[in-house]
N, C-alpha and C positions, 0 to 999 in steps of 0.2 A: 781138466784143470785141477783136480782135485787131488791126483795122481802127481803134478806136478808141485802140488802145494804141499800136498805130504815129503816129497824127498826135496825141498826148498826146508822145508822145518824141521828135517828130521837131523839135515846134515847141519844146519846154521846151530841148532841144538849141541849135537855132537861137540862141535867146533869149537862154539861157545868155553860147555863144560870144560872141556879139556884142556882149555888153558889155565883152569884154573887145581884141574883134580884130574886122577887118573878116572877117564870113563870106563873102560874097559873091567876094570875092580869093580866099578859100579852095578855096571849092565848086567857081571857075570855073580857079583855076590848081593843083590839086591836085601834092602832096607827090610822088614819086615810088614811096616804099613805100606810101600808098594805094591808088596805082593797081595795084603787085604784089599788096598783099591780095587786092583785086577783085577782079583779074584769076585768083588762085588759088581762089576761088569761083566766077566767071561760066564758068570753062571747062569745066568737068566738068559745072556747071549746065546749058549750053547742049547739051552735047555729051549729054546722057542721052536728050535726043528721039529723038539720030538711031542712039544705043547703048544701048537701055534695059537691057542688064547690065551698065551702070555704077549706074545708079540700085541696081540689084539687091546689084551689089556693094559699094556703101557707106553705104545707108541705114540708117536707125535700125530694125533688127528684136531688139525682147528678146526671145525664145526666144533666137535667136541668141546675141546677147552672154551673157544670163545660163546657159543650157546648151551652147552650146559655145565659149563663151571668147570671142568674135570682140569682142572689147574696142574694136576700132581704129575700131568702128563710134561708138561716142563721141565721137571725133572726125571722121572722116569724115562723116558724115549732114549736117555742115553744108557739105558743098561739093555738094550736088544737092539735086533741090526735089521736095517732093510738091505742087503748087498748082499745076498744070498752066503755061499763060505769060502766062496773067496774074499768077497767082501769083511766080512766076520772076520777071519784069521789077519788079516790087514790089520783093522781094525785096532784087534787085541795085541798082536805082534806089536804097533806102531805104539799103544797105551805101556804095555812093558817097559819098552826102553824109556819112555819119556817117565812114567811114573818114579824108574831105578836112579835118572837121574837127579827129579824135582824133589824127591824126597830127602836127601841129605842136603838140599842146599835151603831146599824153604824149610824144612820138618816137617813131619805128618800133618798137625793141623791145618799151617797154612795152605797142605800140599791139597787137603780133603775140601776145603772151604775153597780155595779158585776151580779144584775140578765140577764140583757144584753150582759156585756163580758163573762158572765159564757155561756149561749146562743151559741154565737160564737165558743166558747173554745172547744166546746161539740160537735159542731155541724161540723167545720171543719175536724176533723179527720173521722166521721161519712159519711161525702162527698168523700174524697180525698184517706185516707190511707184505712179504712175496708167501702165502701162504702156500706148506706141502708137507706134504704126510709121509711121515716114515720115522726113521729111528738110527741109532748111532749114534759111535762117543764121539764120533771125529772131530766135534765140535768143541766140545770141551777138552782133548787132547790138544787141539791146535793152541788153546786159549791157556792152558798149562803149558804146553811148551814155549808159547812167546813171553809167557810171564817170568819163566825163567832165565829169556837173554834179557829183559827192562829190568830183572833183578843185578845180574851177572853187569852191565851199563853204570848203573847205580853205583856197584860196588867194587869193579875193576877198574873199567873204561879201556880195555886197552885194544888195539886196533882191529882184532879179532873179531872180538866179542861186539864191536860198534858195527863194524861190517855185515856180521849175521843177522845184527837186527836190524840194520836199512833195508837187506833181502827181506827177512819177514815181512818189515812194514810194506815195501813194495808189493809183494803176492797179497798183500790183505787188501789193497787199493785195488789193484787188479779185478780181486775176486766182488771186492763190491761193486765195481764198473760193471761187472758182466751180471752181475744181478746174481749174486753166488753167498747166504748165510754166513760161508764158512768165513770170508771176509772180516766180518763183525768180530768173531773168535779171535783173526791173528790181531787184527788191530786193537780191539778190546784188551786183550791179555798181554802186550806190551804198554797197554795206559795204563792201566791197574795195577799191572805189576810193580810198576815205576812208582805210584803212589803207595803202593803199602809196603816197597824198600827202602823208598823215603821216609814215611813214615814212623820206619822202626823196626822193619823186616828182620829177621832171622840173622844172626851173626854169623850162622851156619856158610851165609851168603858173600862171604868176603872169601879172598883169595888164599889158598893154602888151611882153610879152615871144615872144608866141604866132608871132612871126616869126624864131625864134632855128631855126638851121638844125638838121637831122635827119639 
């Protein structure tokens, strides 16, 4: 499911953007704080093969968090991977494209601040309600990429961009029926998104404007 939730998000993504801005520009000349997000996930990623008490130390373990506090793990668990490197390279591959393209339409900040509450979002019920240990960004990937079609909704509407995100919202129903975290992420990350384009979100996020600097 997870495999199918990934190429449901990655193409609704795609799809989205590109009605509104060339992706391909995007994907292949990425933002500069894209490539910092990445790069502050891929490194600790890579670096657990050859140090596995980094993995140790920042993975999603609830006994921990919930009996001895270790809260940080909420956040952290998304900068190392439990899916060995296949897993990992997915991973990383799947955060590239979506960071190249959430970066010129949210800006850096907002791009840093939903990959982090997506983080949280994903990772609490993962702790607390179906508890399971392990690690990955997938969660907060997902939760960034749907924020960017409830942004793209907001700010275009046009039949594209509405259709991609009824497929998201569906996979995030889906995934919470079968008792699947990553659920929480896609549905999470088109509520919120929708609220903080509402709000006041990034101008960056309107149509023909996706090249306004960051």
């Amino acid at each position: 499911m997870n495999a199918v939730a990934y190429l449901v998000v990655v193409f609704a993504v795609f799809r989205g953007v590109q009605s509104v801005t060339d992706t391909r520009a995007l994907i292949l000349r990425p933002r500069r704080s894209a490539l910092v997000l990445w790069t502050l996930v891929a490194v600790p990623s890579a670096a657990q093969f050859v140090v596995p008490d980094i993995y140790d130390a920042l993975s999603r373990q609830p006994d921990l968090v919930r009996n001895e506090y270790q809260v940080w793990r909420l956040i952290t668990s998304a900068y190392v991977q439990d899916g060995g490197v296949f897993g990992t390279v997915t991973n990383l591959i799947i955060l590239y494209i979506v960071a190249a393209l959430a970066v010129p339409l949210w800006g850096r900040l907002h791009t840093g601040l939903l990959f982090v509450f997506g983080t949280v979002l994903f990772n609490v019920p993962a702790v607390y309600f179906y508890p399971s240990e392990g690690g990955g960004n997938s969660g907060a990937t997902f939760f960034l990429a749907t924020s960017i079609l409830a942004l793209l909704v907001v700010r275009d509407r046009s039949r594209t961009v509405v259709a991609a995100s009824a497929a998201a919202v569906v996979v995030g129903v889906v995934l919470i029926a079968i008792g699947d975290a990553h659920g929480t992420a896609f549905l999470g990350g088109v509520v919120v998104g929708a609220v903080v384009a509402v709000a006041g979100g990034p101008a960056a996020g309107k149509r023909g404007s996706a090249q306004a600097p960051t």
